[in-house]
C-alpha positions as CSV (number, residue, x, y, z in Angstrom):
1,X,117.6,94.2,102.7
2,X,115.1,95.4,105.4
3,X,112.4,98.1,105.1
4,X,114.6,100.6,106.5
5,X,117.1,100.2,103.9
6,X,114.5,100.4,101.4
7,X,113.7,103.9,102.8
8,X,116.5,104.9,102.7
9,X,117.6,104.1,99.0
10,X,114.5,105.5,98.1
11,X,115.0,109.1,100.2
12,X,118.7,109.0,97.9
13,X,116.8,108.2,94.7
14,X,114.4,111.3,95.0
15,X,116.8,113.6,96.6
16,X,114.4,113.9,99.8
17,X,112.0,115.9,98.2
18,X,109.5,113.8,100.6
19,X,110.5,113.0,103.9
20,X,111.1,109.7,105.4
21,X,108.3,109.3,107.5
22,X,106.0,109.7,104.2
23,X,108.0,106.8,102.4
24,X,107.6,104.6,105.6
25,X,103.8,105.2,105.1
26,X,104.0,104.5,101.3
27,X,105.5,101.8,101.6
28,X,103.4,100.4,104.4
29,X,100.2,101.1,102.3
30,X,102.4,98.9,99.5
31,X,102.8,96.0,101.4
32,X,99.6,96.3,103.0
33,X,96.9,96.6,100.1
34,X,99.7,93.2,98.8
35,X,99.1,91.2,101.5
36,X,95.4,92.3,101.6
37,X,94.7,91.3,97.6
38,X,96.5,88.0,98.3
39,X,94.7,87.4,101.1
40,X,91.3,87.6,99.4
41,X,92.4,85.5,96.8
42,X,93.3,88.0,94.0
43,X,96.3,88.4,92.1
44,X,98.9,91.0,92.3
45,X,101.0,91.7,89.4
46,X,103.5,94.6,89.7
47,X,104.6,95.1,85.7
48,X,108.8,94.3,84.9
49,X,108.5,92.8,88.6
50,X,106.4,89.7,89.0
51,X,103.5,88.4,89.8
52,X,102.1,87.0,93.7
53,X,99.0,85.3,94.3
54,X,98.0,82.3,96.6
55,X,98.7,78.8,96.5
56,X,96.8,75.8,97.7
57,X,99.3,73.3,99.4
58,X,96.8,69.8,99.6
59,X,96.7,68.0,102.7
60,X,99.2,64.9,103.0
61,X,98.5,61.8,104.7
62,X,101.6,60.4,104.5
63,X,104.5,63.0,105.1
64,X,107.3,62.6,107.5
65,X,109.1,64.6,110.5
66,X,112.4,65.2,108.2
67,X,114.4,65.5,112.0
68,X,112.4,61.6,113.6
69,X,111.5,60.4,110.4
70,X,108.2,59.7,112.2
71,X,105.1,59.7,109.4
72,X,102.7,62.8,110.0
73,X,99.9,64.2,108.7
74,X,100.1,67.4,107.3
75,X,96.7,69.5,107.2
76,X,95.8,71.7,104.0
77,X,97.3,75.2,103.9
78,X,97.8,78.1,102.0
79,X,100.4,79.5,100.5
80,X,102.2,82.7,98.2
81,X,103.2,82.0,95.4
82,X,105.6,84.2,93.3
83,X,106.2,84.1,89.6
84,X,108.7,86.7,88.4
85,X,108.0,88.3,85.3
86,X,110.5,88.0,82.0
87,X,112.7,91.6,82.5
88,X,113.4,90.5,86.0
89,X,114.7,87.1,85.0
90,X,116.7,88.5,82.3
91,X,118.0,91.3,84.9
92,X,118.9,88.7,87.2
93,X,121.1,86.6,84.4
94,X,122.4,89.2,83.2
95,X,120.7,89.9,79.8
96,X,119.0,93.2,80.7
97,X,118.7,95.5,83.0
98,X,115.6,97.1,84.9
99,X,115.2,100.8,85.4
């Protein structure tokens, strides 16, 4: 599913009481004030959803080109991590649903 989509299903869901434009921005502001949080090193937990926040991938003296099999070294980065909560996992398998 792409952003658009995501607008769209949410226009249905609220009977375009607020025009499309206005979710677009929503939305943006969303994902925006997400990726700003994580980036500063704080935690973002969106209830019945999940949890993001970053991860620290240490630096590896020893890993190898999968495609050469050539040994490399691969520098320290960062990373995002997502944990999803409980009601999510049990949505997914089945047990429950979300709203």
């Amino acid at each position: 599913m792409v952003k658009s989509e995501i607008i769209l299903k949410l226009s249905d869901k609220i009977h375009r009481k607020i025009k499309k434009s206005e979710l677009e921005k929503i939305l943006n502001i969303i994902i925006n004030t997400i990726v700003y949080e994580i980036k500063y090193q704080k935690a973002v937990e969106i209830r019945q959803f999940g949890r993001f926040s970053q991860k620290k991938i240490k630096e590896k003296m020893n890993a190898r080109n999968p495609r050469t099999g050539e040994k490399i070294h691969a520098k320290a980065k960062v990373s995002v991590a997502f944990k999803m909560s409980k009601e999510l996992k049990d949505s997914i398998n089945n047990r429950g649903s979300l709203n």
